[in-house]
The first five atom37 places (N, CA, C, CB, O) and aatype in JSON, in Angstrom:
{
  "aatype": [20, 20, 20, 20, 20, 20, 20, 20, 20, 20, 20, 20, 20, 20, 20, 20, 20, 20, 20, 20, 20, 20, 20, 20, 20, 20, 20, 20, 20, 20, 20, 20, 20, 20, 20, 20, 20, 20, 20, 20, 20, 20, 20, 20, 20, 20, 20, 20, 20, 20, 20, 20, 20, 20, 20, 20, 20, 20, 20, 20, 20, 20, 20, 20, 20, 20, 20, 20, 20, 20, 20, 20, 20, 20, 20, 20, 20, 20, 20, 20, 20, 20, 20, 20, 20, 20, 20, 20, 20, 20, 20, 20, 20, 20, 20, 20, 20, 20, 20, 20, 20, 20, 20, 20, 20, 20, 20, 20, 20, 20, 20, 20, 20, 20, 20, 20, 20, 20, 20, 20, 20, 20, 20, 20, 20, 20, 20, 20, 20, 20, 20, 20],
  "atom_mask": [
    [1, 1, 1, 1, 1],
    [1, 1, 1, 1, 1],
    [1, 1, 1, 1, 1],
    [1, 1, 1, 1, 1],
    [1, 1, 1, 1, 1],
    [1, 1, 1, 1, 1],
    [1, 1, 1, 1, 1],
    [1, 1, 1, 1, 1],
    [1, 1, 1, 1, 1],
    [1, 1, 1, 1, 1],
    [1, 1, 1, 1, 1],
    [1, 1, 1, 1, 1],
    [1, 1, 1, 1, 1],
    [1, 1, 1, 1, 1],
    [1, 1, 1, 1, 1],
    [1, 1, 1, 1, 1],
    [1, 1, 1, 1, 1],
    [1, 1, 1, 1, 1],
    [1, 1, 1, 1, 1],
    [1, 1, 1, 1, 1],
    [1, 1, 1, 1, 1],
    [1, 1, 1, 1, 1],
    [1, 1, 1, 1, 1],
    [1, 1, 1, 1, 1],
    [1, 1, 1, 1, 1],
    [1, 1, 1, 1, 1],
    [1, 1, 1, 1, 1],
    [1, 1, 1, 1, 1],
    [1, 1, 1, 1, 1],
    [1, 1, 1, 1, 1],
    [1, 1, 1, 1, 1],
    [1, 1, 1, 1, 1],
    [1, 1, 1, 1, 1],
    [1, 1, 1, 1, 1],
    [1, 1, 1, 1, 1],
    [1, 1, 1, 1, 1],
    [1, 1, 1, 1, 1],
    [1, 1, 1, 1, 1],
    [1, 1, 1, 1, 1],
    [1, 1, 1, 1, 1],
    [1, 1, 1, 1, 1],
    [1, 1, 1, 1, 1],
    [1, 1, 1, 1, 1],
    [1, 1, 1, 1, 1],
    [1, 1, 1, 1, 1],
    [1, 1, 1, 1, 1],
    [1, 1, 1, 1, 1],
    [1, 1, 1, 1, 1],
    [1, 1, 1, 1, 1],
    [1, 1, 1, 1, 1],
    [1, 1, 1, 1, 1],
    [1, 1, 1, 1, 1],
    [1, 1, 1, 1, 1],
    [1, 1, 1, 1, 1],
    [1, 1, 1, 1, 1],
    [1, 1, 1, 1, 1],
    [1, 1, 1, 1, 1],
    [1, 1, 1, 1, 1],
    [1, 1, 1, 1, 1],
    [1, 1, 1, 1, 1],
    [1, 1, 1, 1, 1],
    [1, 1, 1, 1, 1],
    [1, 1, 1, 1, 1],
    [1, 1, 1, 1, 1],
    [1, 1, 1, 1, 1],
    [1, 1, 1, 1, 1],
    [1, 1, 1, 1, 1],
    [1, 1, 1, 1, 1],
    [1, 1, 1, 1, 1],
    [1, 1, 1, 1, 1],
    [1, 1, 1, 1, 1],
    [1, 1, 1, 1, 1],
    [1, 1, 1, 1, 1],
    [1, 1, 1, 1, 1],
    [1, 1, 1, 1, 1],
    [1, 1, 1, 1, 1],
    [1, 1, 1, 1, 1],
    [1, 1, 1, 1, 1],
    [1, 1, 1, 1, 1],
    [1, 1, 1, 1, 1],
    [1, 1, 1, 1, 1],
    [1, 1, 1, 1, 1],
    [1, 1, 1, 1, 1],
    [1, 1, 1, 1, 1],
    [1, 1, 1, 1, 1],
    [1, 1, 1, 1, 1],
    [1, 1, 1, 1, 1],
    [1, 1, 1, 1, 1],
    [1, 1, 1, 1, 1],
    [1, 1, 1, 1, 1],
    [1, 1, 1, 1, 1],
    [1, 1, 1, 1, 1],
    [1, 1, 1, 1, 1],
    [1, 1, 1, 1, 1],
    [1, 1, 1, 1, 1],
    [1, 1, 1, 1, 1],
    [1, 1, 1, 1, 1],
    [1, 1, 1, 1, 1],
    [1, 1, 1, 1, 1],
    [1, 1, 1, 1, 1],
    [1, 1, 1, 1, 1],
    [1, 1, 1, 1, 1],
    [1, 1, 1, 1, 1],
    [1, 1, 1, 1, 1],
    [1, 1, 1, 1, 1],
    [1, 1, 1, 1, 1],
    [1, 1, 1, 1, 1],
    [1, 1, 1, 1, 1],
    [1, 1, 1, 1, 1],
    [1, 1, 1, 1, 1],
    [1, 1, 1, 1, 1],
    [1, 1, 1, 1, 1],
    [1, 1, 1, 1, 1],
    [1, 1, 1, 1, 1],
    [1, 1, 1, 1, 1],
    [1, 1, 1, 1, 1],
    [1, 1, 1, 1, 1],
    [1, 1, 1, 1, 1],
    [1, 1, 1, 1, 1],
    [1, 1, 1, 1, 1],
    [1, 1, 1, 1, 1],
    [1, 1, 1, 1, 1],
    [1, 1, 1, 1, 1],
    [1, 1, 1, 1, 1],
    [1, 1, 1, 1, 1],
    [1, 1, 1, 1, 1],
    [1, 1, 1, 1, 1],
    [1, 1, 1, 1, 1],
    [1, 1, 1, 1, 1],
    [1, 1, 1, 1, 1],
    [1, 1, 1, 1, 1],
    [1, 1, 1, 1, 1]
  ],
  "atom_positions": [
    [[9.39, 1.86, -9.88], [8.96, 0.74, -9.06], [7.49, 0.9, -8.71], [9.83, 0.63, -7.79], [7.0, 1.93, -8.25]],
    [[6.82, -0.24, -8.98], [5.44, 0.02, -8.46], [5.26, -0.44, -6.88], [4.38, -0.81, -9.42], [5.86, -1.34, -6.29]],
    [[4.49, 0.25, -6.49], [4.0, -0.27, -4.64], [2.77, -0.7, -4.7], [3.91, 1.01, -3.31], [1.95, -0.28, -5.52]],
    [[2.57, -1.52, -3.88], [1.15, -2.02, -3.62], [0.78, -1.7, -2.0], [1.06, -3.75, -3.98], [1.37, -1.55, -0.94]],
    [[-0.57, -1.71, -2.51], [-1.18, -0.93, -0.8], [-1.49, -2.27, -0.46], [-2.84, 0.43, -0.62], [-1.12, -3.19, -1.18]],
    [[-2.22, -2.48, 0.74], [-3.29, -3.09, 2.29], [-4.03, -4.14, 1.32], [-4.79, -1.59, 3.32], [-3.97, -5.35, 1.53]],
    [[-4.88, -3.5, 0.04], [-5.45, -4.05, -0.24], [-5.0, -5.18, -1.35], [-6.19, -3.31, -0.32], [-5.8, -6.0, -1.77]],
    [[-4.01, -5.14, -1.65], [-3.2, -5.65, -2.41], [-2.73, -7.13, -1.76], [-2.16, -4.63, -2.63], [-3.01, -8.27, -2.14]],
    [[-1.93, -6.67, -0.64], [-2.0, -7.74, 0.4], [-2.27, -8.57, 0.95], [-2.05, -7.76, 0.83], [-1.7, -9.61, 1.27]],
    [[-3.85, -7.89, 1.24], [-4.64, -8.91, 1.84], [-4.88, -9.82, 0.93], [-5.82, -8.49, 2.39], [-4.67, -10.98, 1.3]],
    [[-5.34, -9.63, -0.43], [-5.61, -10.32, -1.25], [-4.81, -11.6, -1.46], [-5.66, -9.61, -2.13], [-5.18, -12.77, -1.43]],
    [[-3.43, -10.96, -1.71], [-2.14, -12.25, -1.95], [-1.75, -12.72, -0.67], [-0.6, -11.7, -2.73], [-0.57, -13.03, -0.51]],
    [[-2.46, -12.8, 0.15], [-2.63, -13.22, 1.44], [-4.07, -14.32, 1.54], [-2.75, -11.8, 2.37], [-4.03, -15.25, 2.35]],
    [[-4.7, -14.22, 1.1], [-5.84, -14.91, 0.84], [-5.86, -15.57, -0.7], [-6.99, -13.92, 1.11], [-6.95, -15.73, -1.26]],
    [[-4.82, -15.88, -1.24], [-4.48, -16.46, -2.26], [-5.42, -16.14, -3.49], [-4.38, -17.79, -1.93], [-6.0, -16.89, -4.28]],
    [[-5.38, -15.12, -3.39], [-7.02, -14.88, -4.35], [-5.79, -15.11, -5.97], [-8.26, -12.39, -4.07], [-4.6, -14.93, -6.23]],
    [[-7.13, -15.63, -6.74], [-6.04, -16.28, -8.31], [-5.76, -15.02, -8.93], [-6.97, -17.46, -9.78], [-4.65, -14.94, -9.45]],
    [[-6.51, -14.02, -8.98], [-6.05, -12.47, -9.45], [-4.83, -12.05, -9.29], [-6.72, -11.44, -8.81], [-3.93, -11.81, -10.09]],
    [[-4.94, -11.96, -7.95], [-3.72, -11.02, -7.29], [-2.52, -12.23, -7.23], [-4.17, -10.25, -5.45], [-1.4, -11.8, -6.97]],
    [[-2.62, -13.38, -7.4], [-1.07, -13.95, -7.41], [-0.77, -14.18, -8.83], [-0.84, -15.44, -6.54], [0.31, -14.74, -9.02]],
    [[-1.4, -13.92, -9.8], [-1.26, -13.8, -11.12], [-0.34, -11.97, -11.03], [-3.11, -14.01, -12.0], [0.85, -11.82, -11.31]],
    [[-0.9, -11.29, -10.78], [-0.43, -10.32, -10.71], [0.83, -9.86, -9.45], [-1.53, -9.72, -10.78], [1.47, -8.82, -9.28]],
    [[0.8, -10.79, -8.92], [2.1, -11.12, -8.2], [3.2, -11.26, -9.11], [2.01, -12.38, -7.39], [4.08, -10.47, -9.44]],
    [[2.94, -12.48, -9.46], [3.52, -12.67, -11.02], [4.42, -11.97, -11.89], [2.63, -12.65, -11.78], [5.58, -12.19, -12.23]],
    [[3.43, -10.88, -12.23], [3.81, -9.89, -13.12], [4.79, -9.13, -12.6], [2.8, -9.1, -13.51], [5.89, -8.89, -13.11]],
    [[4.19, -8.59, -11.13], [5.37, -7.51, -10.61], [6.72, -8.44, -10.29], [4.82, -6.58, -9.01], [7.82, -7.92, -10.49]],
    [[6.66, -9.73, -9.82], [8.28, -10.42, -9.83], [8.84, -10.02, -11.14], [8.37, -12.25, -9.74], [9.89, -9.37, -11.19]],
    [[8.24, -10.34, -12.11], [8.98, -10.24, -13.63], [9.23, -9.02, -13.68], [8.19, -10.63, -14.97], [10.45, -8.85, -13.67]],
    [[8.68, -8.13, -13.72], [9.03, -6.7, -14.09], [9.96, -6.08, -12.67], [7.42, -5.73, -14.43], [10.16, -4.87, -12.63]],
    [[10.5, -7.0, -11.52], [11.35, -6.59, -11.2], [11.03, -6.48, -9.48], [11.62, -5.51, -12.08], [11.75, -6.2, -8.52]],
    [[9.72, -6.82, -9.63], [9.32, -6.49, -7.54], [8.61, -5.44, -7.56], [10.77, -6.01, -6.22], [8.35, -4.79, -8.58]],
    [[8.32, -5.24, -6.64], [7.23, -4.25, -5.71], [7.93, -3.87, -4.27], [5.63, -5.2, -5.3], [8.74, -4.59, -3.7]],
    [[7.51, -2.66, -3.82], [7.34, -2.22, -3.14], [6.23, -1.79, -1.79], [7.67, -1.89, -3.74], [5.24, -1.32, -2.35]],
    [[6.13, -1.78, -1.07], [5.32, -0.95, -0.29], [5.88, -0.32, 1.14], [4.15, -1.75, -0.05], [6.96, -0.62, 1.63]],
    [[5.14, 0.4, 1.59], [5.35, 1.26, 3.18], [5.48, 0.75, 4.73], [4.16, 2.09, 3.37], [4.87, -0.23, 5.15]],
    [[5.93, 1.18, 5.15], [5.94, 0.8, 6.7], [4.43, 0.56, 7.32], [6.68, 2.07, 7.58], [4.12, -0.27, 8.17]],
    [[3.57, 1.5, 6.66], [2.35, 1.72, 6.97], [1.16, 0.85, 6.98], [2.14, 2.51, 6.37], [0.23, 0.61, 7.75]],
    [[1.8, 0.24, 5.11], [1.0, -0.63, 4.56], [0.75, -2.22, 5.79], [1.82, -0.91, 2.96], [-0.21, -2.95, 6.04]],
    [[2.35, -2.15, 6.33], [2.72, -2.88, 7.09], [2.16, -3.49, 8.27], [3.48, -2.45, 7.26], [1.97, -4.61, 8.75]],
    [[1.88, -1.77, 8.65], [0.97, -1.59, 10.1], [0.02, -2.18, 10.08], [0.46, -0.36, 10.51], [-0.28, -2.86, 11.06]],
    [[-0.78, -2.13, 8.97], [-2.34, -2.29, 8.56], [-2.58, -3.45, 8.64], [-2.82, -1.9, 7.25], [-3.68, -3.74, 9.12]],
    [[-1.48, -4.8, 8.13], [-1.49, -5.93, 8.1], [-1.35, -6.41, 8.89], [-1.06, -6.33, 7.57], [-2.12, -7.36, 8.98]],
    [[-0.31, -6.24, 10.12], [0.11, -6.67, 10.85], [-0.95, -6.18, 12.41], [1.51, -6.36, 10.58], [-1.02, -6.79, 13.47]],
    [[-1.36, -5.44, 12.17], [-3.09, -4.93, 12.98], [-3.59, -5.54, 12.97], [-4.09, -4.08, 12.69], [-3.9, -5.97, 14.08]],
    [[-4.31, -6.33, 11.53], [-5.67, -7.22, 11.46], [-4.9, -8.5, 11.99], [-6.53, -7.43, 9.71], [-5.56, -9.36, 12.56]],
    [[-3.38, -8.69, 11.82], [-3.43, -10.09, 12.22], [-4.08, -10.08, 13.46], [-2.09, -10.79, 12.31], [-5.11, -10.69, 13.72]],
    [[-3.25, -9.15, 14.43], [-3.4, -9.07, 15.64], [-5.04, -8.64, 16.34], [-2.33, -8.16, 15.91], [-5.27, -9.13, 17.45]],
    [[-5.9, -7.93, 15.84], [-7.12, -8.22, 15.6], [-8.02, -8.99, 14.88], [-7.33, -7.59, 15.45], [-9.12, -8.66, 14.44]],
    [[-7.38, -10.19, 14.81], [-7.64, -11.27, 14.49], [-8.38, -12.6, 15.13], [-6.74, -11.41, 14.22], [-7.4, -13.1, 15.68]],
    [[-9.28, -13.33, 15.36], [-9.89, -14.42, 16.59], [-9.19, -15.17, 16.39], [-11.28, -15.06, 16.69], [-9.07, -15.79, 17.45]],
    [[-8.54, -15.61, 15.64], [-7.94, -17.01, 15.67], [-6.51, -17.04, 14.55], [-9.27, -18.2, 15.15], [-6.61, -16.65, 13.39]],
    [[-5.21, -17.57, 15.15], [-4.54, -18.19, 14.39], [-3.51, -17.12, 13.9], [-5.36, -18.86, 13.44], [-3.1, -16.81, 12.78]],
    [[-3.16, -16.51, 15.64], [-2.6, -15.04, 15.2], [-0.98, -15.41, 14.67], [-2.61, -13.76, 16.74], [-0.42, -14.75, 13.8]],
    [[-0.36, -16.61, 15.37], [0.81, -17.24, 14.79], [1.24, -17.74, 13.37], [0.88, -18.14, 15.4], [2.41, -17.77, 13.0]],
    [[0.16, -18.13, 12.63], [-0.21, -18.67, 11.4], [-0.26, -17.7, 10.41], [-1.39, -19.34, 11.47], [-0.05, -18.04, 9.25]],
    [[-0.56, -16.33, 10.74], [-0.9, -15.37, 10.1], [-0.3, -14.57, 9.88], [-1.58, -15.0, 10.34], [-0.49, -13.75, 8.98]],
    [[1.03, -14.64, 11.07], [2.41, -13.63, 11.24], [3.07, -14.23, 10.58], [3.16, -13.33, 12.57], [3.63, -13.53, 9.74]],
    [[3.3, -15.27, 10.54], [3.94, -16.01, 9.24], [3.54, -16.2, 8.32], [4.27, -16.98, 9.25], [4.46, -16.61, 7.62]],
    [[2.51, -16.16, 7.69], [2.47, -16.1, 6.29], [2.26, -14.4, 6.06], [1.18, -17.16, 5.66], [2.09, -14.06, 4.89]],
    [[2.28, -13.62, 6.82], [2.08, -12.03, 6.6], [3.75, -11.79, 6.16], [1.44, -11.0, 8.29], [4.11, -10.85, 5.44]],
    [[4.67, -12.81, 6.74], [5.99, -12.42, 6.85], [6.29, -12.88, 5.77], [6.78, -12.8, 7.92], [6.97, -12.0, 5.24]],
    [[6.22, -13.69, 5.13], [6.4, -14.79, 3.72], [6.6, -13.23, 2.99], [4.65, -16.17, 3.03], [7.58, -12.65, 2.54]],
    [[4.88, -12.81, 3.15], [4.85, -11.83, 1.94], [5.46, -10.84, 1.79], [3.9, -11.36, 1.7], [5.8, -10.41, 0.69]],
    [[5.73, -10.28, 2.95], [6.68, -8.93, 3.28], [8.12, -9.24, 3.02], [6.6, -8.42, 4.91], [8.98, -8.39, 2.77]],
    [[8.28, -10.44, 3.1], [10.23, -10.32, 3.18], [10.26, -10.15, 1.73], [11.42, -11.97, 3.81], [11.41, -10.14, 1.29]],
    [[9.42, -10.03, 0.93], [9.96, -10.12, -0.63], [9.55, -8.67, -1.46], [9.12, -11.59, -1.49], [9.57, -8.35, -2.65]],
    [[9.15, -7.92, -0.14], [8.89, -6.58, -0.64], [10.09, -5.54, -0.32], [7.54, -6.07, 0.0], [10.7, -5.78, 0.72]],
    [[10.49, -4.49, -1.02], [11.54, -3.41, 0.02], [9.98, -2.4, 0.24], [13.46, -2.27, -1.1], [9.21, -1.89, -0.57]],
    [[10.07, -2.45, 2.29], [9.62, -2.11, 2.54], [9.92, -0.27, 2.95], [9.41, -3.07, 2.99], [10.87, -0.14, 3.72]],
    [[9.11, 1.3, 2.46], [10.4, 2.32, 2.59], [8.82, 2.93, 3.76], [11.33, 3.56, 0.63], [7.6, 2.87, 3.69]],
    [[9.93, 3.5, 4.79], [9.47, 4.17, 6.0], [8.49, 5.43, 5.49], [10.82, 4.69, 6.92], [8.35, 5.78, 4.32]],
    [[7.79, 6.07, 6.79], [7.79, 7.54, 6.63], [8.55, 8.43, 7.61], [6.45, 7.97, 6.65], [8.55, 8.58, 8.84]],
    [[9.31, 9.07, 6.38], [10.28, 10.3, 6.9], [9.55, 11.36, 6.71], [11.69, 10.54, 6.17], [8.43, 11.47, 6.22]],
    [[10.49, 12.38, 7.26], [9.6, 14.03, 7.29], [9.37, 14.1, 5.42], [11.02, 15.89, 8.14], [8.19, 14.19, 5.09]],
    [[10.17, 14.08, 4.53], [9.73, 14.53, 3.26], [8.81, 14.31, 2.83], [10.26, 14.33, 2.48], [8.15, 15.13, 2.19]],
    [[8.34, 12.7, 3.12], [7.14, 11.65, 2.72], [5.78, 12.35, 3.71], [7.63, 9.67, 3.28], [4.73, 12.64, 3.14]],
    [[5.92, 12.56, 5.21], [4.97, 13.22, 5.87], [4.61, 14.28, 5.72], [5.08, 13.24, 6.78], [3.58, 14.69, 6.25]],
    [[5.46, 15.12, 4.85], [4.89, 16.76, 4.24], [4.18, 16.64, 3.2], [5.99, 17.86, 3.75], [3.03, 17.09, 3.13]],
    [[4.99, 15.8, 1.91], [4.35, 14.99, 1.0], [2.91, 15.15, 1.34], [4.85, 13.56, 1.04], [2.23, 16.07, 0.9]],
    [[2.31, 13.92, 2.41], [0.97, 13.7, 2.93], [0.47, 14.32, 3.26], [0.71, 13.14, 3.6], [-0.74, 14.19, 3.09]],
    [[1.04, 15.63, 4.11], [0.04, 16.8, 4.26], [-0.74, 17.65, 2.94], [0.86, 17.85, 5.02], [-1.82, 18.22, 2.73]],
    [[0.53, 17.35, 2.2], [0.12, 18.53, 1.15], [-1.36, 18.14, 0.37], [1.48, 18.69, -0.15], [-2.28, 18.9, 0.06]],
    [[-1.24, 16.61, 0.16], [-2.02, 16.06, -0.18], [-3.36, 16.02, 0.11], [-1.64, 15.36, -0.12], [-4.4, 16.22, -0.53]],
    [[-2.98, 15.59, 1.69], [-4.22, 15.72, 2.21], [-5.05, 17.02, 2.66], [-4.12, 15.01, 3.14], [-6.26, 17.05, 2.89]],
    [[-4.19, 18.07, 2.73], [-4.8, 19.69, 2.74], [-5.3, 19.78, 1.7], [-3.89, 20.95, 2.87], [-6.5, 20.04, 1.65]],
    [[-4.53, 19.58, 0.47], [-5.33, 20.49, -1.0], [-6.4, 19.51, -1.46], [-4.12, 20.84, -2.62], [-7.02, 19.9, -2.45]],
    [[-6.78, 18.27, -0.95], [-8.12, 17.32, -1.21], [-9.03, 17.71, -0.11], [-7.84, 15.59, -1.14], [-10.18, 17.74, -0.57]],
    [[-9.0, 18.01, 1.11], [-9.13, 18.68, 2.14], [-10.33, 20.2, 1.39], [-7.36, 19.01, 2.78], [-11.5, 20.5, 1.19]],
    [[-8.92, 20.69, 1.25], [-9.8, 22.22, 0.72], [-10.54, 22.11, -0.45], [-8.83, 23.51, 0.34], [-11.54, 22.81, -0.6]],
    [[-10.22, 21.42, -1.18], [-11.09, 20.88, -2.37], [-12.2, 20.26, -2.21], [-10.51, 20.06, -3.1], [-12.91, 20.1, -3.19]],
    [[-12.55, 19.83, -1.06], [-13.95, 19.38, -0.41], [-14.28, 17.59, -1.01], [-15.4, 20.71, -1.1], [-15.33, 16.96, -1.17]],
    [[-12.74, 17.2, -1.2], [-12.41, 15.64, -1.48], [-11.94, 15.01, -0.54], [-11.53, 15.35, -2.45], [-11.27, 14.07, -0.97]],
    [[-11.97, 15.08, 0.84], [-11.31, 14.15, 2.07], [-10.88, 12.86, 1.95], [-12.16, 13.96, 3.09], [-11.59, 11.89, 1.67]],
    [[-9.27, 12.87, 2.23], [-8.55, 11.47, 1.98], [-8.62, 11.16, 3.72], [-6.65, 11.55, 1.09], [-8.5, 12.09, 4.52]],
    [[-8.83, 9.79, 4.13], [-8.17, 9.03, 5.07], [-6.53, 9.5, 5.06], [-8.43, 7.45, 4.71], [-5.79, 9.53, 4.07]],
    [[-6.24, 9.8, 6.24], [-5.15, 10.16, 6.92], [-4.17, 9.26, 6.02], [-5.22, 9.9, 8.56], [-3.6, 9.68, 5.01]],
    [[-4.04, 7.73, 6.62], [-3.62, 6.67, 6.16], [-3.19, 6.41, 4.84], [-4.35, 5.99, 6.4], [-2.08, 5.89, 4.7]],
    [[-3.94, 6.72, 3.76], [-3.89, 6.84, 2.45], [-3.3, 7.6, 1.97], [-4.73, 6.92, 1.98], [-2.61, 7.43, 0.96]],
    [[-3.5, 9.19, 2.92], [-2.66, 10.42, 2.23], [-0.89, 9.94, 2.48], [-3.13, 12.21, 3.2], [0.0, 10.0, 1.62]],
    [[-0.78, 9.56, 3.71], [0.06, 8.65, 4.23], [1.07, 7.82, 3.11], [-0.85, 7.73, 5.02], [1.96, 8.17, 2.34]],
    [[0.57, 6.84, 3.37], [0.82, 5.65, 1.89], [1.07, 6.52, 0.79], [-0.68, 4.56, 1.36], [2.13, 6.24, 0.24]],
    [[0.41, 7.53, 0.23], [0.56, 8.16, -1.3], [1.86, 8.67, -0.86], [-0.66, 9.43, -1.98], [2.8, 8.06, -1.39]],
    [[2.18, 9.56, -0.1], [3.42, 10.52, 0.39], [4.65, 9.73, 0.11], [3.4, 10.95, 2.08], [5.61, 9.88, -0.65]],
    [[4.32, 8.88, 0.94], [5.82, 7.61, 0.73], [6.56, 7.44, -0.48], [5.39, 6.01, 0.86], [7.7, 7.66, -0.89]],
    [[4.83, 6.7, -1.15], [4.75, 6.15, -2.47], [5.84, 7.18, -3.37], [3.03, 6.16, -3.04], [7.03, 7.12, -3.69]],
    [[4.75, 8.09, -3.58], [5.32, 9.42, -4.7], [6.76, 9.8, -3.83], [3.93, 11.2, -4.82], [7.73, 9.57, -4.54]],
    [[7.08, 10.23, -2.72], [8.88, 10.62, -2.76], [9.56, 9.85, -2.5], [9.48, 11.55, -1.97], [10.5, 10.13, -1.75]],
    [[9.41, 8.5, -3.0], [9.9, 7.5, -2.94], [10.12, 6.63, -4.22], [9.3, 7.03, -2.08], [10.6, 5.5, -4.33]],
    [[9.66, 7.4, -5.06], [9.7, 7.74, -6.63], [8.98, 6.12, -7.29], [11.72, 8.12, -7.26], [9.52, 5.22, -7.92]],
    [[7.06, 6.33, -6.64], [6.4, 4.95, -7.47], [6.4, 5.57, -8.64], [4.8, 4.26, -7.08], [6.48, 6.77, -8.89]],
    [[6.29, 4.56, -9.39], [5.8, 4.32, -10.83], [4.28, 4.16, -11.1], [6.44, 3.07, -11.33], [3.66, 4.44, -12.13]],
    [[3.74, 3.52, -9.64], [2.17, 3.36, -9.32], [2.32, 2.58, -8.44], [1.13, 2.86, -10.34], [3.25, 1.9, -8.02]],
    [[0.8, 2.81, -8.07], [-0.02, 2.29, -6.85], [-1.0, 1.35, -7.52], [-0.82, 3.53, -5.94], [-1.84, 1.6, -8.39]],
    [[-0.65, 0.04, -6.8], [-1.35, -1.57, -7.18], [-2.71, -1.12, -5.76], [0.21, -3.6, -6.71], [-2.3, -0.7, -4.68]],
    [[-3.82, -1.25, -5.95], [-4.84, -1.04, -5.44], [-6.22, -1.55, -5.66], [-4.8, -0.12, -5.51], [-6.64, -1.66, -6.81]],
    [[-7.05, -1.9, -4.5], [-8.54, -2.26, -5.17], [-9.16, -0.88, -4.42], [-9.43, -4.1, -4.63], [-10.39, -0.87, -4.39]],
    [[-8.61, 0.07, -3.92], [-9.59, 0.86, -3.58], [-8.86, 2.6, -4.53], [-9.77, 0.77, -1.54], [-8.44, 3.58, -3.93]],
    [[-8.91, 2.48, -5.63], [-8.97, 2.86, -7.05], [-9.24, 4.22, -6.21], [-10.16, 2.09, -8.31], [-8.35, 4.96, -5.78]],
    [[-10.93, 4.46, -6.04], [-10.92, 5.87, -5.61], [-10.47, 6.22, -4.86], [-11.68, 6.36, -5.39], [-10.48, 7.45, -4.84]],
    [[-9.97, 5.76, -4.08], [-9.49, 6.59, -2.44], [-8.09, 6.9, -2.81], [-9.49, 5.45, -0.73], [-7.36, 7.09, -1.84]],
    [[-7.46, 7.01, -4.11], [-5.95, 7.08, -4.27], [-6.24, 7.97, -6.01], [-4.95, 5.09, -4.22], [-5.45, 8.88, -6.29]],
    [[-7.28, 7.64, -6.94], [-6.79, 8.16, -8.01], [-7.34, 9.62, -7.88], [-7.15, 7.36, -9.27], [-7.56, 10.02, -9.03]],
    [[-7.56, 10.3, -7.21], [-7.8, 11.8, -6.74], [-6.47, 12.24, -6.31], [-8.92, 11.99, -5.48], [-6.03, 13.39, -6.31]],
    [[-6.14, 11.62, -6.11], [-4.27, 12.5, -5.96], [-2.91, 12.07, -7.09], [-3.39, 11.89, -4.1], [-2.35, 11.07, -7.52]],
    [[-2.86, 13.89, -7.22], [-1.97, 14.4, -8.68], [-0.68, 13.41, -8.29], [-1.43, 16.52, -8.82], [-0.2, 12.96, -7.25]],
    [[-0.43, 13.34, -9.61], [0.91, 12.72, -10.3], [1.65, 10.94, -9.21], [2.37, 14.48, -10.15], [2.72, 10.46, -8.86]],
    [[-0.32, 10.56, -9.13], [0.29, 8.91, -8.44], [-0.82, 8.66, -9.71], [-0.09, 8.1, -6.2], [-1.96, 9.1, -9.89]],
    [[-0.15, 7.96, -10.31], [-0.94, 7.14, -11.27], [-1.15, 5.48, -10.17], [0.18, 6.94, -13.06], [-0.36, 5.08, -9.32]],
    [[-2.07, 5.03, -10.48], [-3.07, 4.02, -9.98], [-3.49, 2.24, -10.82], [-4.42, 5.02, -10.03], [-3.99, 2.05, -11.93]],
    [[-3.22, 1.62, -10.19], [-3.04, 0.54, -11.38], [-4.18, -0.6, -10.54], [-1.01, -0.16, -11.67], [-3.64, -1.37, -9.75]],
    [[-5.55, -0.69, -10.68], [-6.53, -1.62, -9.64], [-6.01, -3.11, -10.35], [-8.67, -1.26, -9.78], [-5.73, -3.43, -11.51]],
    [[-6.03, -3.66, -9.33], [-5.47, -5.14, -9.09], [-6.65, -6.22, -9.04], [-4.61, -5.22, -7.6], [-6.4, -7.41, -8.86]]
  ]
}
């Protein structure tokens, strides 16, 4: 199963012709996925949002009900440590958040990560990366 991150989102949230083409694709090949997290992120900016925070929870919700959305549990949060320590000591620093999202992703068995922020995810082993 592939997952898509924040940035993925926002996009097919802003109807961009890319990303609902590639909406597209992942219905056919079966759906998408993403995190509780990814969730957070969206549901943040609505709410840090100036205007039209009602308008925005609903169409944020459109998009989410058609995702299986999977939590973080302890396996997925060790996952993220590990991640984020050995990029860490490697002198490659991931955003918390991201190491986060990858943890899920990978023991939650993706296939890949749908992304526009390519680097901040293809530095970590065995998540293959698919920019949107």
């Amino acid at each position: 199963m592939k997952f898509v991150d924040t940035t993925f989102l926002i996009s097919l949230l802003r109807n961009e012709p890319r990303t609902l083409e590639k909406a597209r694709e992942l219905d056919e090949e079966g759906g998408a996925a993403t995190t509780a997290l990814n969730v957070f992120e969206i549901i943040y900016g609505v709410y840090n949002s100036m205007s039209d925070i009602e308008g925005r929870l609903e169409a944020s919700e459109r998009v989410l009900v058609n995702l299986d959305v999977f939590p973080l549990e302890r396996r997925s949060a060790m996952k993220a440590a590990e991640i984020a320590g050995s990029l860490d000591r490697d002198g490659m620093t991931i955003d918390p958040l991201d190491a986060l999202v990858a943890g899920v992703a990978l023991e939650n068995g993706a296939d890949c990560l749908v992304t526009r922020n390519v680097s901040h995810f293809e530095r970590i082993q065995g998540l293959k990366v698919e920019e949107h």
